[in-house]
N, C-alpha and C positions, 0 to 999 in steps of 0.2 A: 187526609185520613188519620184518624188517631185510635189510640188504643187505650186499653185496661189492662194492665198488668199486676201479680199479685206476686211479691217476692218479701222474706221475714216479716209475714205476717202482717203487711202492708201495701195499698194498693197506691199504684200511680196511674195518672194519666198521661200519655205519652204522643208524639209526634215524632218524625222523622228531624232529626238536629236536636233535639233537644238534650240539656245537661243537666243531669240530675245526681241527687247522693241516696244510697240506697241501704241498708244492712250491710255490713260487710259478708262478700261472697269470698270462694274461694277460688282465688284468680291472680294474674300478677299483670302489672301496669302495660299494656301494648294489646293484649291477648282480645279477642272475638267471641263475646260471648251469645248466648240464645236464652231468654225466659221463654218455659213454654206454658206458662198459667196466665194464660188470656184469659179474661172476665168477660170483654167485649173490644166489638170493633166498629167504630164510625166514620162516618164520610156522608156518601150520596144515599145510605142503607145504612140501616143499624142491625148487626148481628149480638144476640143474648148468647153467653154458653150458658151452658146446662152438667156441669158450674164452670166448665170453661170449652173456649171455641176447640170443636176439631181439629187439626191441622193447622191451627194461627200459632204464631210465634212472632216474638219481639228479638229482634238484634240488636248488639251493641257493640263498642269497642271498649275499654276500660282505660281510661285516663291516669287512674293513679288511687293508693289506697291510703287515705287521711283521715283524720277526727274530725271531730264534729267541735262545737265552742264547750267548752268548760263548764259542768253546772257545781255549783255550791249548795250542800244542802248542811242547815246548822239547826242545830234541836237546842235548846236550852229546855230545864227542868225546874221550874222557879224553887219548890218545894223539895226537891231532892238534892240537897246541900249545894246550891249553885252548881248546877249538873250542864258542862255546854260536849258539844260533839258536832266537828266541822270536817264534812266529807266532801270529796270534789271526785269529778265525773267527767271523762271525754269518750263519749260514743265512739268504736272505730268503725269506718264508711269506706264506700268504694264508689268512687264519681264514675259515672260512664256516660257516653254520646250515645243516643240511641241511632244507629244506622238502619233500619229497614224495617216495613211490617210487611210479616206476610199474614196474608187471609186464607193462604192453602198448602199445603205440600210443603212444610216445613223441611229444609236440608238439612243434616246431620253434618254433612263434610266438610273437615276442616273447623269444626266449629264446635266450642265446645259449653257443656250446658252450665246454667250460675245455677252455684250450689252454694247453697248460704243457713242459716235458720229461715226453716219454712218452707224451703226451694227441696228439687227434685235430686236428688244425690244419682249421680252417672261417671263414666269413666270420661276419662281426660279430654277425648277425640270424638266421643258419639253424646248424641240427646237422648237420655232417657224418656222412653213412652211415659203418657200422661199418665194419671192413676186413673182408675177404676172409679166411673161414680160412683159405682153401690157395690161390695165387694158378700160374694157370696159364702157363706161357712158351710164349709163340707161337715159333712154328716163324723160322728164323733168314730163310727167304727172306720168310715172312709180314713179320717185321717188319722190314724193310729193304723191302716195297711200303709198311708202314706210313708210315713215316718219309719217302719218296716223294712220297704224297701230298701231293694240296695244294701243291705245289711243283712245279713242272717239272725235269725231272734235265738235269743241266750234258752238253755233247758230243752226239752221236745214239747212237741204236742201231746194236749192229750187224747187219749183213745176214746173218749167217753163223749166229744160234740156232737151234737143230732141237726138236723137239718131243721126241723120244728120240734114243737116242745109236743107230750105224750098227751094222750086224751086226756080230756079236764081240765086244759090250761096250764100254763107255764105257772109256776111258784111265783110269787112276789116277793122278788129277790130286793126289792128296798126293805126289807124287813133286816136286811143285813146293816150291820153300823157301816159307814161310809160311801154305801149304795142309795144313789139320786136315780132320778129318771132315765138322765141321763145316759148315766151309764149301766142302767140295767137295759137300757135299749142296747146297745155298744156291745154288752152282752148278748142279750139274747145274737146281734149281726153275728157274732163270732160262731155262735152253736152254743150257746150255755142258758139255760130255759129251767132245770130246777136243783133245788139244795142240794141234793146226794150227788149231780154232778161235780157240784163244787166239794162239797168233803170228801170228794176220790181223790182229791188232788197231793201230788205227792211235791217236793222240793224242786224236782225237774219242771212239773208241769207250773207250778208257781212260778218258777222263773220266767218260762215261757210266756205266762196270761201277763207278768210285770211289765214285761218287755213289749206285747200285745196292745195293753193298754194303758202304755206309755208313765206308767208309774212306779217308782220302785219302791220294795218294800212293804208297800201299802196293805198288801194280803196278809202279810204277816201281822205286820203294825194292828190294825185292826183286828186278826184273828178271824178271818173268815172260814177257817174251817172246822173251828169251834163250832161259830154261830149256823154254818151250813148244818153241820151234823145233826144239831140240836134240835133245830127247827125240820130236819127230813125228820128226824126219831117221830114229833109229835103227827107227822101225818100218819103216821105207821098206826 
C-alpha cells in the first residue's frame, strides 16, 4: 500500500519504511509524527480525495533535523563595472521513517501533527481537522453580529431602525461615499433603509453603527451625515 502526501507545498510518495527528507516541520529528533493531507491511497484500489482522503493519514517517526547539500548561486554583471555576487544556500530538512498508512480512522493519541510551511498548524498532542474543501462566507451583517458577540458594542442603539424600509422603497444608500452593495445590504440586515435615518444619528449611535459594522471611524471619515442630510433634504 502506498500513499500521496502533501507537506510544504510538496508532494511525496510514500510506503511503509521508507526514508525521506521533507520541508523542515516543527518537531524534534525521536517524536511520532501524523501528515494528514493525503492526495491518495493505493494497493489493491485506488482511492482519489477530493483534495484529500477522509480519515487517511500518514505516520512517521522523525530521524533527525539536517540540511540539505549547499547551493552556490554567482551572478556576474559583465557591463556593470565587473559586478560578481556569490551566495550559498543549505535548505534546513527533517528526515523521517514513514511508519504506517492508515485508510481510515485516523488516531490523534499520542501523536502529534507535522507542522511545517504548508502543513496543518495544531497543538503539540492532538491532529488538527482537515480543512474545509470549500469554506463558506457568512453573510456581511452575519458576521459583523459575529464579531459582536461576546462583547458589548461601544455608544447605544439607535432609536430609529425599522424592520423594512417605508413605502416606495428603501433610499439608495450607495449614493453615500464609501457605501458598496455590500454593505448597504449589511445595512439595510441591521434596520437602516433610508437617509434621514442615517443623519439622526448622533455621536453615541455613530459609535454604535462603528462598532456594528466593524469599522471605525469610517462615518465620520467619510461624513455620512452630511451626505445623509443632504440627499433626505432633496426628497423632501
Amino acid at each position: 500500500m502506498f500513499a500521496v502526501l502533501k507537506t510544504g507545498g510538496k508532494q511525496y510518495r510514500v510506503a511503509t519504511g521508507d526514508v525521506l527528507r521533507v520541508e523542515k516541520l516543527a518537531c524534534e529528533a525521536g517524536e511520532k509524527i501524523q501528515f494528514n493531507d493525503v492526495l491518495m491511497l493505493g494497493g489493491d484500489s485506488v482511492t482519489i480525495g477530493a483534495p484529500t482522503v477522509d480519515g487517511a493519514a500518514v505516520q512517521a517517526d522523525v530521524i533527525d533535523q539536517i540540511k540539505g547539500e549547499k547551493l552556490i548561486h554567482f551572478v556576474k554583471r559583465r557591463r556593470k563595472h565587473s559586478s560578481k555576487r556569490t551566495k550559498g544556500h543549505r535548505q534546513k530538512l527533517t528526515l523521517i521513517r514513514v511508519t504506517d498508512i492508515l485508510a481510515s480512522g485516523a488516531d490523534a493519541t499520542g501523536v502529534k501533527a507535522a507542522v511545517g510551511a504548508g502543513s496543518v498548524s495544531s497543538a503539540a498532542v492532538e491532529v488538527a481537522p482537515k480543512k474545509a474543501s470549500a469554506k463558506k462566507k457568512a453573510a456581511p451583517a452575519q458576521a459583523a453580529d459575529n464579531a459582536a458577540s461576546g462583547a458589548e458594542l461601544a455608544g447605544s442603539k439607535p432609536s430609529n431602525l425599522m424592520k423594512e424600509a417605508r413605502e416606495g422603497g428603501a433610499d439608495d444608500l450607495k449614493r453615500i461615499s464609501g457605501v458598496g452593495p455590500k454593505l448597504e445590504g449589511t445595512l439595510h440586515e441591521i434596520g437602516v433603509f433610508h437617509f434621514d435615518q442615517i443623519a439622526a444619528w448622533g455621536p453615541e449611535e455613530i459609535a454604535y453603527m462603528d462598532d456594528k459594522l466593524s469599522f471605525k471611524g469610517r462615518i465620520d471619515r467619510d461624513n455620512w451625515i452630511e451626505q445623509a442630510a443632504t440627499f433626505a433634504a432633496e426628497k423632501e
